[in-house]
N, C-alpha and C positions, 0 to 999 in steps of 0.2 A: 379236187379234180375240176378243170376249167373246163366249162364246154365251148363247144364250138358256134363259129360267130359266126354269119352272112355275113357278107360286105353289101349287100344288096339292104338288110335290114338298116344296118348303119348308116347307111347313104337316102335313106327315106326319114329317119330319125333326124339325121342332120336339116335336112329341107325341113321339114314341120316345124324344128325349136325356131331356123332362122325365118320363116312365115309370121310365127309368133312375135318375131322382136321386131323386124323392118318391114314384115307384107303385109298385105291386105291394104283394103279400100277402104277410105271413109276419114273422117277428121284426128281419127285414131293413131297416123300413121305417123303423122306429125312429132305429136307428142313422145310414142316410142324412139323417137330416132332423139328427140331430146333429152332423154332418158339415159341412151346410150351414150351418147356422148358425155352425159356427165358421169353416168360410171367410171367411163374410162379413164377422163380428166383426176376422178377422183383415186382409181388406182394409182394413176402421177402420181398425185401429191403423197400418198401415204407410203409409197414405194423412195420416195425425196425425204422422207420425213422420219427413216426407220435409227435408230442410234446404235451407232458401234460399241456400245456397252450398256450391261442390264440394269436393273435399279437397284442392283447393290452398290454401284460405284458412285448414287449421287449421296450429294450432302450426308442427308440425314442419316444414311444407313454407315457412314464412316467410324470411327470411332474418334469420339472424344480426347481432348488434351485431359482432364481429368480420369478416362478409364484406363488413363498408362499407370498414372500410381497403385500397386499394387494391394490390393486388399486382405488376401489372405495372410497368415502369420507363415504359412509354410512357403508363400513365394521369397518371403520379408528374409525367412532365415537363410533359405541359399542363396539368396542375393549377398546376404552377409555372410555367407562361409563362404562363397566364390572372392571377394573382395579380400579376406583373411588370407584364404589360399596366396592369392595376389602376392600380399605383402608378405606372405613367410615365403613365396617363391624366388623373392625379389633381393631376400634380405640370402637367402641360400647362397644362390645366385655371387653375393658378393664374399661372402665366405671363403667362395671356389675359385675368385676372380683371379686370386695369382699364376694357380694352376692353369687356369684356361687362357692368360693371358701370354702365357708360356707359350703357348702352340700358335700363335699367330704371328703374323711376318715383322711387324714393329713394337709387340709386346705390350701392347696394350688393347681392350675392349674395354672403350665409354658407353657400350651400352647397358652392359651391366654395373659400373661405378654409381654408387647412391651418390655422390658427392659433384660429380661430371653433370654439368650442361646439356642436355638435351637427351637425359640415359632415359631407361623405362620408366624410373624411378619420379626423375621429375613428369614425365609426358600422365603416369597414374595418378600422383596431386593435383596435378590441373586438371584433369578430365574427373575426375572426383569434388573437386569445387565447381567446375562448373555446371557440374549436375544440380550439385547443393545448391547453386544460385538459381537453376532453370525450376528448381522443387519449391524454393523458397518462394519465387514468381504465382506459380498457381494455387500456393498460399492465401496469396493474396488476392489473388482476382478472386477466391470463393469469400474467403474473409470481411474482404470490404462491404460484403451485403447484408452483414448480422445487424439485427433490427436495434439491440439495445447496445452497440457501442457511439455512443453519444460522442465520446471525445475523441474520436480518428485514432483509436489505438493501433488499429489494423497497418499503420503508415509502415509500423518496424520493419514486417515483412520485405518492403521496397529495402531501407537501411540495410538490412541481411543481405539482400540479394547482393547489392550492390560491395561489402564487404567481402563478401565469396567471387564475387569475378574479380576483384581486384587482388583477393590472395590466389587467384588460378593463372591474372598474367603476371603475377610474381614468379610464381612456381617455374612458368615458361618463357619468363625474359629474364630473371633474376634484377628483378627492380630493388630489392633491400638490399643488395651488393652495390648499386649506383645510388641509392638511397647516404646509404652507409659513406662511402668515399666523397659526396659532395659533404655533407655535415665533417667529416674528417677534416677534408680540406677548408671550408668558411673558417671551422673555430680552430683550426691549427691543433688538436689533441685528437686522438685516438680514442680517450677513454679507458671503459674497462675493456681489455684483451685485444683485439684486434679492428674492434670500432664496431662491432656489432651492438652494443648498448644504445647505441643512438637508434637503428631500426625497431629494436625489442622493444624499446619505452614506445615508441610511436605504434608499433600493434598490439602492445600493452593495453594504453590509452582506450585508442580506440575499439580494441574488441572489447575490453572490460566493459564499455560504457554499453557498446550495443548487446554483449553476451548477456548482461544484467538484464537489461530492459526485455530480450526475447525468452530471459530464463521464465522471465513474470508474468508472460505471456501465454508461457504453452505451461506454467502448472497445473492447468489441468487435466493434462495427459502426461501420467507417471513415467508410463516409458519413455518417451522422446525427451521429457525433460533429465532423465536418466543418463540416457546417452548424450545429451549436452554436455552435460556434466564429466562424465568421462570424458568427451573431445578436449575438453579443458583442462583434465588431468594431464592428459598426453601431448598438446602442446606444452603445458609447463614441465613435464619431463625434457622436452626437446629442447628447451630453452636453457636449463640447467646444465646437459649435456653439452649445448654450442659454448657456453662460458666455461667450459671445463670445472664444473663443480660438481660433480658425480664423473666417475671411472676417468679421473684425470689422467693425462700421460697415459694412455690404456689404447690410441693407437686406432687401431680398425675396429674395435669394442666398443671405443666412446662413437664413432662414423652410425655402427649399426644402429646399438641406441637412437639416437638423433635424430636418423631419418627411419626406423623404424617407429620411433613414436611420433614424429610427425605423420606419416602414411597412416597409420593407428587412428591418430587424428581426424584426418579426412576423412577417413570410412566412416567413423562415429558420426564426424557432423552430418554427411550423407544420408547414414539412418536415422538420426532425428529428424532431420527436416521430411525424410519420408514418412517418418511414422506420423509425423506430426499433419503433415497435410492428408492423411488414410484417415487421423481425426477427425479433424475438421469437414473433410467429405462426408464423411458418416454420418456428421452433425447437424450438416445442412441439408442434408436429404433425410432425416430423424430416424435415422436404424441404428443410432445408438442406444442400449438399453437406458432404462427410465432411471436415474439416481434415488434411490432408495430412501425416503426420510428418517432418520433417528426418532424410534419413538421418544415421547416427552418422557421426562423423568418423573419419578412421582414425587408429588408433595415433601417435604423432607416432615416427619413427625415434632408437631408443633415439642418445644421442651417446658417441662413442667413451670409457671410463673413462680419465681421464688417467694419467698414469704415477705412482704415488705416491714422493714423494722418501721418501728415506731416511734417515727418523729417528734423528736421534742415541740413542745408546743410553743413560738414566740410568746415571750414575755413584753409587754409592752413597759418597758423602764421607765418611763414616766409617771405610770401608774402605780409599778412595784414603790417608787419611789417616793409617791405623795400616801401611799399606805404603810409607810413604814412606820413604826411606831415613833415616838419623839426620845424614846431613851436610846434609839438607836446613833441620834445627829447629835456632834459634839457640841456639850454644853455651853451656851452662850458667854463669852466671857465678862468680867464685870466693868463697872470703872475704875478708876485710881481712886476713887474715894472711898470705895465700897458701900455706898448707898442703895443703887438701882443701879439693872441690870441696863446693857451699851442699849440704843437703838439702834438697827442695821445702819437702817436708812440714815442717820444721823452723821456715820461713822465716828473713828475713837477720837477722843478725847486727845489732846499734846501729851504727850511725855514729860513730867517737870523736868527744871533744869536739872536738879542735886543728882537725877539718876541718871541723863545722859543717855537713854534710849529712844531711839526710834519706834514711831508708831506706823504699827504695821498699815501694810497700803489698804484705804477703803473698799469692803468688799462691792456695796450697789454704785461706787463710783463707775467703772468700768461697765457695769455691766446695764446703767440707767444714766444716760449723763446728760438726761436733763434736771435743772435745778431745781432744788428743797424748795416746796410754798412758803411764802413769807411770816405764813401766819406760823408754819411750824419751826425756822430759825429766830422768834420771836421768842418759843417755847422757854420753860425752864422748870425746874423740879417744885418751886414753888406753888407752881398754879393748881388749881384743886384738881383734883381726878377726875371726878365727875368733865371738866370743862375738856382735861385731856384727852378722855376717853371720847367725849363729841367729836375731836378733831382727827382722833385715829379711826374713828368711824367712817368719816365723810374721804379719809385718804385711801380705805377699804376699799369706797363703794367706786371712788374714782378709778382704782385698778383694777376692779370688776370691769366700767367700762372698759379701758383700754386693752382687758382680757378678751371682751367681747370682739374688739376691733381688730384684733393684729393677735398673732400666736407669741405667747410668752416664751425667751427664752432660758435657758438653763438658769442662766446667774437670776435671771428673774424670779423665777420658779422658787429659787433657794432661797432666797430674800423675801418671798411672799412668806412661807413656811418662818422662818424664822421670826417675823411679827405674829404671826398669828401663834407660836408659842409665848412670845411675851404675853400678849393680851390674856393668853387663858393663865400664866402664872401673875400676872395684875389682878385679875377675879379672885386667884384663890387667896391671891394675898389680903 
């Protein structure tokens, strides 16, 4: 309930506020009036100053180019059964084309022909790569910041992009048909079928080379390298179908195929490249969960050491051999006179004429070929033992030295051994 006002109250109210702001006496007054004026100036300005939109519409409150790619799994899947729809609508669509082509005044509708320049069919490939190429971009702008790729791996990204706009103004110029009829025309052949060989090998090439390099890329996320993988499926479906190598002569069967696995195609790579950049967001903002370490394996149990057999022990055959007993070494043979037994060192005796044999070769020639002392080709069976024995003493002590000095070899060895049998059957004799 309002009560009632004077006008009389009001009009005494009003005098006293304005007393307060502009009246009275004294140095006071001054100052209020400059007071007022700057209020008022001040209302100016902020009344000049007010914006025709709130601060939701500046910068920061906008949304990001990265909060378009979709993060949930459930947005991810109807984007992809909208996009399936798509293509099985498309693909209907042409099934019916004769029928519905029938009801119109010149009997044909290129909008529904997959095969027709500028139908839905091609306008859905290109606006589908050129997604792939606009996803593939912000790939990279997140990509390029990772701390440990040292070698610019991140570059592919651009590569891709760049591979997907140029298959989206194929789709919408038909560049592999002018592609196709200049190589026709330079080299004068056709090729296989109708000159599409020359296009296929050149986006062969080159998707292989960049498909490879972005497969090794994104292995770290199973899905998207998944559906790379299909997209690759489905273009070389498409490719087998345009060379009429699958449902050959099949007409408007082999058309579906064709452009339905290329459409196929697109929507695939579309979701990789999305799934693939929802990754790498993830990644770079760390709300991906933590990868899980393998624990260590354990020790494998040592296996029992086998028993080691028992080594035969080296024999030192030098030794075996200077211990052998003397009735083991073939018995010295004699002379031709049968007097006394040969000396090594001496070697044999001539073979007389009457028997015509050869005397076998000297054994200490080869194997000592320095020459007999003179005192001992002096020798002869004559001279008394006693005087012999001095002189096979002193050739002893001589090959002791030269034992001392240099290692004896084999033939040596055998030749030492067999004087030193003489000499102990000289004693016993």
């Amino acid at each position: 309930m309002q009560l009632p006002r004077s006008s009389q109250l009001d009009d005494r109210r009003r005098r006293v506020l304005t007393e307060e702001v502009i009246g009275g006496a004294g140095p006071d007054s001054a100052s209020a009036a400059s007071s007022l004026s700057k209020a008022s100036s001040r209302r100016r300005r902020s009344a000049a100053a007010v914006r025709p939109y709130g601060d939701t519409a500046l910068l920061d409150e906008q949304p990001r180019i990265t909060d378009l790619i979709p993060r949930r799994y459930g947005v991810l899947a109807l984007l992809f059964l909208a996009g399936v729809t798509a293509v099985a609508g498309l693909e209907a669509l042409y099934a019916f084309l004769p029928e519905l082509a029938s009801k119109t005044a010149d009997g044909t509708l290129a909008a529904f022909d997959l095969e027709a320049e500028g139908s839905l069919a091609a306008w859905f490939s290109s606006s589908t790569l050129s997604l792939a190429a606009a996803v593939a971009v912000v790939t990279y702008s997140i990509r390029r910041h990772k701390a440990d790729d040292y070698h610019g791996r991140y570059r592919i990204w651009l590569w891709a992009a760049a591979c997907w706009l140029v298959m989206s103004m194929d789709e919408g110029g038909s560049l592999h048909e002018a592609f196709r009829e200049l190589m026709s025309g330079a080299t004068g052949r056709r090729g296989y079928g109708d000159g599409s060989i020359w296009w296929i090998g050149l986006y062969s090439f080159a998707l292989g080379a960049v498909g490879t390099r972005l497969a090794l890329e994104m292995r770290d996320c199973r899905s998207s390298t998944a559906s790379l993988f299909v997209a690759a499926g489905c273009y070389a479906a498409a490719v087998l179908a345009k060379l009429d190598l699958i449902f050959p002569g099949a007409g408007a069967l082999r058309v579906m195929v064709e452009e339905g696995a290329e459409m196929a195609g697109d929507l695939c790579l579309l979701f990789a490249m999305t799934l693939h950049a929802r990754y790498v967001i993830l990644d770079a903002q760390g709300l991906l969960p933590a990868k899980q370490e393998q624990p260590a394996k354990p020790p494998k149990a040592e296996k029992p050491a086998k028993p080691e057999k028992a080594k035969p022990e080296k024999v030192d055959r030098t030794a075996a051999a200077e211990a052998e007993p003397a009735a083991a070494e073939p018995a010295p043979s004699r002379s031709w006179f049968r007097k006394s037994k040969i000396d090594p060192a001496h070697g044999h005796p001539p073979a007389p004429k009457h028997q015509g044999a050869k005397s076998p070769p000297p054994v200490a020639a080869a194997a000592k070929p320095s020459a007999r002392p003179a005192e001992i080709e002096d020798d002869d069976d004559d001279a008394p033992r006693h005087a012999r024995r001095s002189r096979h003493d002193n050739r002893r002590d001589e090959s002791a030295d030269d034992r001392n000095n240099r290692p004896l070899s084999k033939a040596e060895r055998k030749a030492l051994r067999r004087e030193q049998n003489r000499l102990r059957d000289e004693d016993e004799a």
